[in-house]
Legacy VTK file of the C-alpha trace (Angstrom):
# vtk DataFile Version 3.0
C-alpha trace
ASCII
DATASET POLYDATA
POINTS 581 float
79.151 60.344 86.063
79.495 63.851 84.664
80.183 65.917 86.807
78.589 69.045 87.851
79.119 72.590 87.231
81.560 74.195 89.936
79.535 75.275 92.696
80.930 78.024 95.237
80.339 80.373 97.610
79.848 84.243 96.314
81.640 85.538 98.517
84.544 83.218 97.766
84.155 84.982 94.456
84.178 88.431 95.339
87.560 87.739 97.864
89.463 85.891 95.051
88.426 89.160 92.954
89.923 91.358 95.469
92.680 88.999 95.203
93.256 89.767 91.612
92.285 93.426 91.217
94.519 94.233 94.157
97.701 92.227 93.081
100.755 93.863 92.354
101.313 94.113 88.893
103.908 92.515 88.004
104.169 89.535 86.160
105.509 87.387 88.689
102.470 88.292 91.007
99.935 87.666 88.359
101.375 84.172 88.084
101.074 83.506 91.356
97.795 84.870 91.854
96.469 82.761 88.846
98.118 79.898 90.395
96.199 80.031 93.425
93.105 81.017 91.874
93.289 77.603 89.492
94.050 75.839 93.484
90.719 77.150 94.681
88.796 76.377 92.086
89.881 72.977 91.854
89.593 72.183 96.131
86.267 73.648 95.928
85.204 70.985 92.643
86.924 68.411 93.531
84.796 68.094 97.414
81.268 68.886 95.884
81.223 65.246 95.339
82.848 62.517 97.173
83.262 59.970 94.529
84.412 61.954 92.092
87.304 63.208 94.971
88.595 59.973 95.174
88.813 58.683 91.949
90.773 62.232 91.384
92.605 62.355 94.261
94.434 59.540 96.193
95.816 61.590 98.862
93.735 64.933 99.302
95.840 66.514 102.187
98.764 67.009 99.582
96.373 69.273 97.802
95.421 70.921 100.745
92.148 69.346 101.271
91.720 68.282 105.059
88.603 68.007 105.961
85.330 67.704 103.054
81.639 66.697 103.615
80.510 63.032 102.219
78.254 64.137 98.844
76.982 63.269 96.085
75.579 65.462 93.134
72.170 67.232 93.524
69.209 67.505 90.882
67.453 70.354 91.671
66.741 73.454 90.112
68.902 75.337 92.822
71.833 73.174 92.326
71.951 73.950 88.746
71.334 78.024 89.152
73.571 78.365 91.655
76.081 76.590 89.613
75.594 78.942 86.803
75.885 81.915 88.905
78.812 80.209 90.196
80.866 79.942 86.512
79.827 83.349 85.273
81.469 84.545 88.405
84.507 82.138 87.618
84.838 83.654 84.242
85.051 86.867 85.196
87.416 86.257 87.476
89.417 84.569 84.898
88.680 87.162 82.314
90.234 90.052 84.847
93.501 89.092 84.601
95.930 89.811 82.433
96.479 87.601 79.394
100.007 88.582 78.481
101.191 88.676 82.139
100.653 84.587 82.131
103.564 82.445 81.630
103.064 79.851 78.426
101.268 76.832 80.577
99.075 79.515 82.154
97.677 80.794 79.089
96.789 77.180 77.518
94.539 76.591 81.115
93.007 80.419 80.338
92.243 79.408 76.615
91.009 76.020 77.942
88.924 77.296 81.327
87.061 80.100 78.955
85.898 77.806 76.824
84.978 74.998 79.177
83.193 78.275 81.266
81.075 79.321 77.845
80.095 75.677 77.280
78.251 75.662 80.154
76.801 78.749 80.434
75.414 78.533 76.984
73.071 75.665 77.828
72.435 77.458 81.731
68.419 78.115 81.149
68.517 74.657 79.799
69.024 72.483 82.577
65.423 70.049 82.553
66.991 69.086 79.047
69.763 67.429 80.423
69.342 63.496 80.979
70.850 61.957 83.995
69.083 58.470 83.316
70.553 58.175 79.777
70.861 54.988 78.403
74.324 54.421 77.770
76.002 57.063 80.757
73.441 57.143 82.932
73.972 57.137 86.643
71.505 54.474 87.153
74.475 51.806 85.719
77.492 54.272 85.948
77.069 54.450 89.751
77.383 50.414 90.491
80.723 50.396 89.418
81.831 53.653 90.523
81.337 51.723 93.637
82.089 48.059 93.050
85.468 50.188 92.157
85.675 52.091 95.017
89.506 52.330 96.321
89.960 50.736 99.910
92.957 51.218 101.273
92.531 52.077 104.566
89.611 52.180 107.766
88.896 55.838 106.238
87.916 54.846 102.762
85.802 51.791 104.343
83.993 54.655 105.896
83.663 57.008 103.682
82.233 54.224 101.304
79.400 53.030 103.775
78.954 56.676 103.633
78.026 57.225 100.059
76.197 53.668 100.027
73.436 55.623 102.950
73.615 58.365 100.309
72.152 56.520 97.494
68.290 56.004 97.842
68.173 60.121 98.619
70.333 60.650 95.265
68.015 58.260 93.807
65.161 59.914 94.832
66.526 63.702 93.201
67.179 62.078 90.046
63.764 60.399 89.920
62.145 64.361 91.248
64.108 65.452 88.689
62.666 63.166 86.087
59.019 64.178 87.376
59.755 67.920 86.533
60.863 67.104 83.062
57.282 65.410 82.648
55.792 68.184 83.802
57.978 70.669 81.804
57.033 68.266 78.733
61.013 66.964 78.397
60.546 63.770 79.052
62.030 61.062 77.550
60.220 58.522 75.250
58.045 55.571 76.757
60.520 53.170 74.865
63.821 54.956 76.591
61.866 54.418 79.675
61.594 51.128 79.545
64.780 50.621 78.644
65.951 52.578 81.731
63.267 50.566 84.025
65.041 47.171 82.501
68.459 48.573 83.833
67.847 48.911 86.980
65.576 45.633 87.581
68.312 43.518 86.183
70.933 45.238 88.885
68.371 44.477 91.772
66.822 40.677 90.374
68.877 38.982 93.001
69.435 41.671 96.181
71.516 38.680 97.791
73.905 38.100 95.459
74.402 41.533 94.465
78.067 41.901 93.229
78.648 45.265 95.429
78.903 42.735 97.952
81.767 40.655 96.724
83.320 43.309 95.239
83.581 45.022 99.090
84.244 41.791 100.848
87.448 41.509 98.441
88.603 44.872 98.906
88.125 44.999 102.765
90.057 41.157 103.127
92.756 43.215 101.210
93.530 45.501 104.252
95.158 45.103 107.313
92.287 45.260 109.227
91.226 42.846 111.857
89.150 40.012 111.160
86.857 41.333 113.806
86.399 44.657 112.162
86.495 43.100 108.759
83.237 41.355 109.361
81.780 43.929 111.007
82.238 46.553 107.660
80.981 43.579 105.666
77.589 43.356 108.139
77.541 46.556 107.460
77.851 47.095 103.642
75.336 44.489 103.633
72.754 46.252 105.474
73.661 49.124 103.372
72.800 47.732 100.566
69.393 46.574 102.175
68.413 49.381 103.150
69.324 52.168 100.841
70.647 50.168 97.347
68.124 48.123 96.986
65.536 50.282 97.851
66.638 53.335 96.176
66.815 51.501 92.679
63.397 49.665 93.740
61.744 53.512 94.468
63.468 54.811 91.257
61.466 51.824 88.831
58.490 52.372 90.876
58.614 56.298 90.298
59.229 55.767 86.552
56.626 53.326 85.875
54.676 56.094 86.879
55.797 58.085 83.920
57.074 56.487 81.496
54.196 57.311 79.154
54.146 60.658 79.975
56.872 61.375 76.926
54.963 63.189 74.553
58.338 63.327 72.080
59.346 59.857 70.548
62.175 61.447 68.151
64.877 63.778 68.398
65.865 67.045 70.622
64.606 69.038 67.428
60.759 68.569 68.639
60.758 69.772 71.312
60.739 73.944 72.240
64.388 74.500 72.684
65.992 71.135 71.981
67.824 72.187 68.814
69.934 74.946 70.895
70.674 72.192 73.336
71.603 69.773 71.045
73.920 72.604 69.519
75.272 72.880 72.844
75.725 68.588 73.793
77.481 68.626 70.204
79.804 70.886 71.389
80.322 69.867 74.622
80.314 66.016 73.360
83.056 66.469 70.296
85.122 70.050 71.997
84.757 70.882 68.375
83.583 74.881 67.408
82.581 73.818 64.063
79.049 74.800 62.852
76.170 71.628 62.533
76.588 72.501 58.649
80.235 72.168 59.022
80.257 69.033 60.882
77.920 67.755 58.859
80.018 68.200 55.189
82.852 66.632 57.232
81.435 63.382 58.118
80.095 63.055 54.772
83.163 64.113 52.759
84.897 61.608 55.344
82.460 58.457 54.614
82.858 59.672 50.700
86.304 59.392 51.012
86.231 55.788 52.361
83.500 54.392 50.472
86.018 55.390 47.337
89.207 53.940 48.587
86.914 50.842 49.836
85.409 50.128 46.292
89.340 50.828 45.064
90.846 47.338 47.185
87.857 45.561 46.424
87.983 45.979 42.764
91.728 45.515 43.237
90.797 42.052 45.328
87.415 41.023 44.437
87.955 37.781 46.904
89.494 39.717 49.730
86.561 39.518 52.300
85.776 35.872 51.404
88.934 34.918 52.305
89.603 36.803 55.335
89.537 35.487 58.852
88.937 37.248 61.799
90.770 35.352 64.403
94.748 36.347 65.170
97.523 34.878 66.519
96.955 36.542 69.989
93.810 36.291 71.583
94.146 36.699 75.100
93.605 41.098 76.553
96.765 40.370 78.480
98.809 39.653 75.418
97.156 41.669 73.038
97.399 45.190 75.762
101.496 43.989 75.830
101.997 43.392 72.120
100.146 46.674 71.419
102.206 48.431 74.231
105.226 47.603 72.053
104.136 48.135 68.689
102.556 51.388 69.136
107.013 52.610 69.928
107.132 53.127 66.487
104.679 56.183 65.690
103.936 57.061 69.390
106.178 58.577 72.357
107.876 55.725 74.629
104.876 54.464 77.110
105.467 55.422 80.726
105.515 51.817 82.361
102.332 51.637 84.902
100.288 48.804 86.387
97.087 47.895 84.614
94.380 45.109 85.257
92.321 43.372 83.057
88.135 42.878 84.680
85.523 41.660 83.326
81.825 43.553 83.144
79.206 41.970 86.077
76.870 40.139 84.362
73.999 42.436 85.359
75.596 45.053 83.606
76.657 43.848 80.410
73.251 44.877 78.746
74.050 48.402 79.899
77.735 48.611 79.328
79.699 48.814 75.917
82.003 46.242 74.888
84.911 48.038 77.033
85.545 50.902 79.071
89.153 52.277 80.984
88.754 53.339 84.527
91.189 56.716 84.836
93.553 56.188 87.741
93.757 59.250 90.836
95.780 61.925 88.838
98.141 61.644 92.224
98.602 58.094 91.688
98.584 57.106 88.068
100.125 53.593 88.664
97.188 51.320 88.879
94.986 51.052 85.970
91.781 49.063 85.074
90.391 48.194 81.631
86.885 46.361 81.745
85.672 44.071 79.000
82.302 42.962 78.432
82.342 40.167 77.049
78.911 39.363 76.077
79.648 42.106 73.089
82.647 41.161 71.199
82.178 38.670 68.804
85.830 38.139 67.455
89.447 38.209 67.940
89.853 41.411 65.877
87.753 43.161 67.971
88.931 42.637 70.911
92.617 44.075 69.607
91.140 46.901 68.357
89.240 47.517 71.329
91.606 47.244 73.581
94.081 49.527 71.661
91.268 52.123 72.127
90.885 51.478 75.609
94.314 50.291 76.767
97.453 51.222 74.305
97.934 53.610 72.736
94.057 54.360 73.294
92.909 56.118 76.533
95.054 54.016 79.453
98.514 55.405 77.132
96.891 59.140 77.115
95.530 59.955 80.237
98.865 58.550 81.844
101.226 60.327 79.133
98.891 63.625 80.131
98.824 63.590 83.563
102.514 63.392 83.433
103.154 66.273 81.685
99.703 68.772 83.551
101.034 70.528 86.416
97.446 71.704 86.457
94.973 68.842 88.030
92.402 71.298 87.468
92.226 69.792 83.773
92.455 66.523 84.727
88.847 67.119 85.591
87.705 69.562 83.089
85.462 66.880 80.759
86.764 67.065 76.899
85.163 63.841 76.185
85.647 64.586 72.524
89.307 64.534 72.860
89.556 61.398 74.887
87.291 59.635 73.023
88.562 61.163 69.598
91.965 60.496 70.391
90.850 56.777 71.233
89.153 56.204 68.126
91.633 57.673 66.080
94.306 54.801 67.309
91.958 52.169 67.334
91.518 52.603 63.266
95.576 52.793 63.106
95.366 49.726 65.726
94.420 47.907 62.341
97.766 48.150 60.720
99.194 45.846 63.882
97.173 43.467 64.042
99.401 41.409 61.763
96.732 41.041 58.799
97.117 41.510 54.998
97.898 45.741 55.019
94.567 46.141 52.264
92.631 43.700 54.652
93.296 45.717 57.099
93.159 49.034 55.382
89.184 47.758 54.188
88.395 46.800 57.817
89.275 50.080 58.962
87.277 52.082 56.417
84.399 49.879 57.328
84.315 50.835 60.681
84.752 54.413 60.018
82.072 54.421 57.193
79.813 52.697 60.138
80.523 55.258 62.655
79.924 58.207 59.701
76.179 56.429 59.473
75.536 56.410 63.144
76.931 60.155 63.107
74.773 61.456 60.274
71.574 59.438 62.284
72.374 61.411 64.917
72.262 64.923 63.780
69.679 63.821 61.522
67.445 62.922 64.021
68.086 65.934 66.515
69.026 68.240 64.336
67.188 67.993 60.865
64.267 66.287 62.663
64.431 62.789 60.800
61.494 60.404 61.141
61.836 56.803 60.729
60.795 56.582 57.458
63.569 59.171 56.796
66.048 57.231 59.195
64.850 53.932 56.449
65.482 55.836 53.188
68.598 56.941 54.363
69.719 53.562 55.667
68.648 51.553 52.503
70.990 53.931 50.200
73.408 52.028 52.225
72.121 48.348 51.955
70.425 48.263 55.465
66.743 47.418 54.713
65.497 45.855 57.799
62.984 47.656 59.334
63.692 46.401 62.600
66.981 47.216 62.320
66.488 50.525 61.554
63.659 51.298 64.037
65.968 49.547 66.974
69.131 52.527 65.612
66.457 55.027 65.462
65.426 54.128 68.859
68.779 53.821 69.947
70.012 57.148 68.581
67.213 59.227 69.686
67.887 58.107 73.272
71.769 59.332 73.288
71.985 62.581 71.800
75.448 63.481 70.314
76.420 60.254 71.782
78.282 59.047 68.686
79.712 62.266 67.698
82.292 62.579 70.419
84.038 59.360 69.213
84.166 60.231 65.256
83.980 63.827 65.110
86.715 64.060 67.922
88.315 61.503 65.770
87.840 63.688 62.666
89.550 66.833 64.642
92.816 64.728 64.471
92.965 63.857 61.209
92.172 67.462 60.667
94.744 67.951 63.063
97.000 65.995 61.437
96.494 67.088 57.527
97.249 70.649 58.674
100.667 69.873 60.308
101.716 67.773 57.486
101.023 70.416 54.770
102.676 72.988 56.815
106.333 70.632 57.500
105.554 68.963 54.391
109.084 66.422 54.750
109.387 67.422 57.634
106.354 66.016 59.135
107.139 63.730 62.052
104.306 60.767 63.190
105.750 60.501 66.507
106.749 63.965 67.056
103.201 64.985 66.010
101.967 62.448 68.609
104.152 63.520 71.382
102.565 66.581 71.189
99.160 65.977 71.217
99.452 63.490 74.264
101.522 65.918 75.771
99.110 68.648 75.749
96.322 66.546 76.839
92.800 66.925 76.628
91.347 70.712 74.999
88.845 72.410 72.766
90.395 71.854 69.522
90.470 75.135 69.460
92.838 75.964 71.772
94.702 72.673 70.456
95.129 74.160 66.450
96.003 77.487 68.570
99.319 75.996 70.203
99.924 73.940 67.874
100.896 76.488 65.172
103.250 77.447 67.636
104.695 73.763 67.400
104.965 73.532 63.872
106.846 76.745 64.367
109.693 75.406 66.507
109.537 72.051 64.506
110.339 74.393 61.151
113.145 75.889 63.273
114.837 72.676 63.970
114.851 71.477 60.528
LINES 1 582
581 0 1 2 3 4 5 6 7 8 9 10 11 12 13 14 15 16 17 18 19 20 21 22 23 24 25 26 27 28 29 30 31 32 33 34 35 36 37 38 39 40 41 42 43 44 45 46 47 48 49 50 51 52 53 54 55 56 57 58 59 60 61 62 63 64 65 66 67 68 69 70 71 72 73 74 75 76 77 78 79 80 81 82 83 84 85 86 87 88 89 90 91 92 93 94 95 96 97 98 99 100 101 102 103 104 105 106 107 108 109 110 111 112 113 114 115 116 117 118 119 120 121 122 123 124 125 126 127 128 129 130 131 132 133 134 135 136 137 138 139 140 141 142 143 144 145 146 147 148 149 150 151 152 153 154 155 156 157 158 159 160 161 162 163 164 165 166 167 168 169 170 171 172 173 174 175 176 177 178 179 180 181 182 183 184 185 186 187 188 189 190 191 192 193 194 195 196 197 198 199 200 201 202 203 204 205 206 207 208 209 210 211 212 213 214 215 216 217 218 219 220 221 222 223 224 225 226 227 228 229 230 231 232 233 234 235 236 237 238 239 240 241 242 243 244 245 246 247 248 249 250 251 252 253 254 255 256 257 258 259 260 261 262 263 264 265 266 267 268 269 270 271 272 273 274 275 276 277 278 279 280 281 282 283 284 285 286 287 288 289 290 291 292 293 294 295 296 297 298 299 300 301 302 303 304 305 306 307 308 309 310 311 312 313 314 315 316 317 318 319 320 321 322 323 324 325 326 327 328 329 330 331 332 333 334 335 336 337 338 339 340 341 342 343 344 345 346 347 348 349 350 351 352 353 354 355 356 357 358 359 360 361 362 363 364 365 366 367 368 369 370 371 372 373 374 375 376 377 378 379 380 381 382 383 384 385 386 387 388 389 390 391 392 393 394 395 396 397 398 399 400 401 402 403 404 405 406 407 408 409 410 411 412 413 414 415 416 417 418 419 420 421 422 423 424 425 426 427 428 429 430 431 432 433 434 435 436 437 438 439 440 441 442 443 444 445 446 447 448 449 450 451 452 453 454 455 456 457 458 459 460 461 462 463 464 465 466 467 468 469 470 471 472 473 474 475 476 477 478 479 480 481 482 483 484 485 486 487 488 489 490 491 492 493 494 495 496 497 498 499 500 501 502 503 504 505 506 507 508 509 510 511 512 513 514 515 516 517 518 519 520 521 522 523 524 525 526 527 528 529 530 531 532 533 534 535 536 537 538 539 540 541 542 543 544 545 546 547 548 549 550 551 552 553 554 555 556 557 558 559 560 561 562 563 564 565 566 567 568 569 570 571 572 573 574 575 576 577 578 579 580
């Protein structure tokens, strides 16, 4: 669920500006003071929203949170103003002190916060163009297994949990007002997007008996050291929970959207409607932490999927039988082998793994029409031992997929980076600050080196790679296309056919697709395209002294960032790396 914008008291503001303006001057001061100002900021975050607390925090007290109100997020036109007032009073906080005065760690979170602050505020008079029903992140099947998920370890969390499970119909109900203002406003989303969302949240409800949020708490309570006696009476009562405020809530959510769900007067992209192309300017950059231009990200796609479709033509005139002969299936098949074999493969261009715990799920099978073939559930940043990769198995089709998806999700994809991050932030501040671009750039990036390892003939494996990066380059160009440039799906045809992809119903089911997750795809390949970026411009500046592993260590190191911020520092890197040679 992404979360909200930082919402705070004003006069918290004003007293951490006193704070600043009336600190001694000194360096050592200014540290301090920016050290506690980065403390406040995250305690007051991290409790606007209960679920996003815990999976952030496993023991709050050591952060200095004792006591916190049982939330969720709120849709209302409030909410998002008094956010907004809420950053630009952030940022100027931020802005008043001192740049130079910051130790080195310091100024990497002030290069990171002001951009993360500017995002946000660029799209603030945009808020009823914002989609919390989307059809791949939405909350409506996010939310399930943020709670199937839930951590129990204790009486406390059992409560807290029956909590947020009374909490749901009234979230429900401001994300369905919500979704009634953007009708009204005009904003809202196509009949067929509708539909889709309606079909979501029926086939979580079909069978209100055999719900999995049942199970799922019934094997997490039996896991504590609770009494039987109390144990089946949390179980009554997550049942009747889920009666009365699940069930319903989803119910009252289809119902209200039935309602509307031909009220969508735009069937394409962002571009048609009044202000869409600004916030589609502002999801890209959000999406991909990118500051390129749409031109600019545009060329580099292109002269990316140029560059591919070249060295692709190159192997197959070199091997005209190649693909003929090639077989999908490898000599490990099973996630737990693969996520080990990976683990020790990826030693020879990547950092050492820190050894954690990780478990293998599988994807309820009312979800897996509304989840991706895999996802990695980030651990508390207090507690990053237990880890949780889900696969859906409904959408992978082959062997090879599955090892390349799991390298993106387990080793050396996100599960390797978040853990190899978190180890080295002494900031959990930006363990929540969202650079979904990096994360999911960073994971795309080793699942197309993932191909190398997986033990097939290197120009096999060098073609199978290009293919999927030539498909993600299509679904990337789609995207702006239609949001940006304003595509139809006659243009969405011509431009799929240059490309042998002729059926119609193909291409109206992408168009469909696309137009319902703006600048969806663009965080996985244009994030991936900031590291090879990334990349090219450390090895021209070392040259022989370019070091795959060393050039690793310090991206996982510094963790998730604009990349920005990340070509910033690491100048400074190829710097010390020159010295040392």
């Amino acid at each position: 669920m992404k979360r909200n914008a930082i919402v705070s008291s004003f006069i918290f503001i004003i007293c951490l500006m006193f704070l600043v303006f009336g600190c001694n001057k000194k360096k050592s001061s200014t540290v301090s003071s920016f050290n506690n100002y980065l403390n406040d900021i995250f305690r007051s975050e991290i409790t606007s929203n209960t679920i996003n607390l815990h999976y952030t925090l496993k023991n709050p007290s050591s952060y200095g949170i004792k006591k916190y109100p049982i939330t969720l997020n709120n849709y209302s036109k409030e909410t998002f103003q008094d956010s907004a007032a809420a950053l630009e009073n952030y940022q100027a906080v931020l802005e008043s002190f001192p740049y130079d005065s910051l130790n080195t760690n310091q100024k990497i979170t002030y290069d990171i916060l002001n951009n993360y602050f500017s995002t946000e505020l660029s799209s603030k008079q945009l808020y009823l163009y914002s989609e919390p029903l989307n059809m791949y992140t939405g909350v409506h099947s996010q939310l399930p297994i943020l709670l199937a998920e839930y951590r129990i370890d204790n009486e406390k969390d059992i409560k807290e949990y029956l909590s947020l499970l009374c909490l749901v119909d009234e979230y429900l109900k401001d994300v369905l007002n919500f979704e009634k203002q953007k009708s009204k406003a005009g904003l809202f989303m196509s009949p067929s997007s509708a539909e889709k969302i309606i079909n979501q949240c029926s086939d979580f409800i079909k069978d209100p008996s055999a719900n999995y949020l049942i199970d799922t708490f019934e094997d997490r309570v039996n896991k504590t050291n609770l009494s039987s006696r109390k144990r089946r009476k949390y179980i009554a009562q997550n049942k009747k929970a889920i009666e009365k405020h699940i069930i319903p809530g989803y119910k009252a959510l289809i119902t209200g959207l039935e309602l509307i769900k031909d009220t969508g007067v735009n069937k394409q992209g962002l571009c048609y409607f009044p202000k869409g192309k600004e916030f589609y300017e502002y999801l890209v950059k959000y999406n991909t932490g990118s500051s390129r231009s749409m031109k600019e990200i545009t060329s580099l796609i292109e002269k990316q999927r140029m560059q591919d479709l070249h060295d692709s033509i190159k192997i197959i005139n070199k091997s005209p039988a190649i693909l003929s002969k090639a077989s999908l299936s490898l000599e490990i098949s099973s996630p737990e082998h693969i996520v080990e074999y990976l683990k020790e493969k990826c030693k020879k261009d990547f950092p050492s793994p820190i050894n954690v715990n990780y478990s293998i799920k599988y994807v309820h099978s009312s979800l897996k029409d509304v989840i991706g073939p895999a996802f990695y559930l980030q651990p508390p940043i207090d507690n990053p031992n237990e880890n949780f990769i889900y696969i859906n198995k409904s959408s992978l089709t082959n062997d090879l997929e599955l090892f390349t998806t799991l390298a993106h999700e387990g080793y050396p994809g996100h599960l390797y980076q978040n853990v190899m991050s978190t180890e080295t932030s002494n900031n959990p501040l930006l363990c929540i600050t969202d650079y979904c671009g990096f994360s999911e750039g960073w994971a795309t990036y080793v699942e197309m080196y993932s191909y190398s390892l997986a033990g097939i003939d290197q120009d096999l494996a060098d073609l199978l790679q290009m293919d999927r990066s030539i498909l993600l380059s299509l679904y990337s160009t789609l995207d702006i296309g239609i949001h940006f440039e304003g595509w139809s799906i006659k243009d969405t045809q011509r431009f799929m056919a240059d490309f042998g992809i002729d059926d119609i119903r193909a291409v109206v089911n992408t168009y469909n697709t696309v137009a319902a997750n703006p600048a969806y795809y663009l965080r996985y390949y244009v994030g991936y395209l900031e590291f090879l970026s990334l990349r090219d411009i450390a090895k021209d500046a070392l040259g022989d002294d370019f070091n795959l592993k060393k050039f690793h260590e310090f991206l996982v190191e510094f963790g998730p960032a604009p990349f920005t911020v990340i070509e910033k520092y690491m100048q400074k890197w190829i710097d010390s790396q020159k010295s040392q040679s």
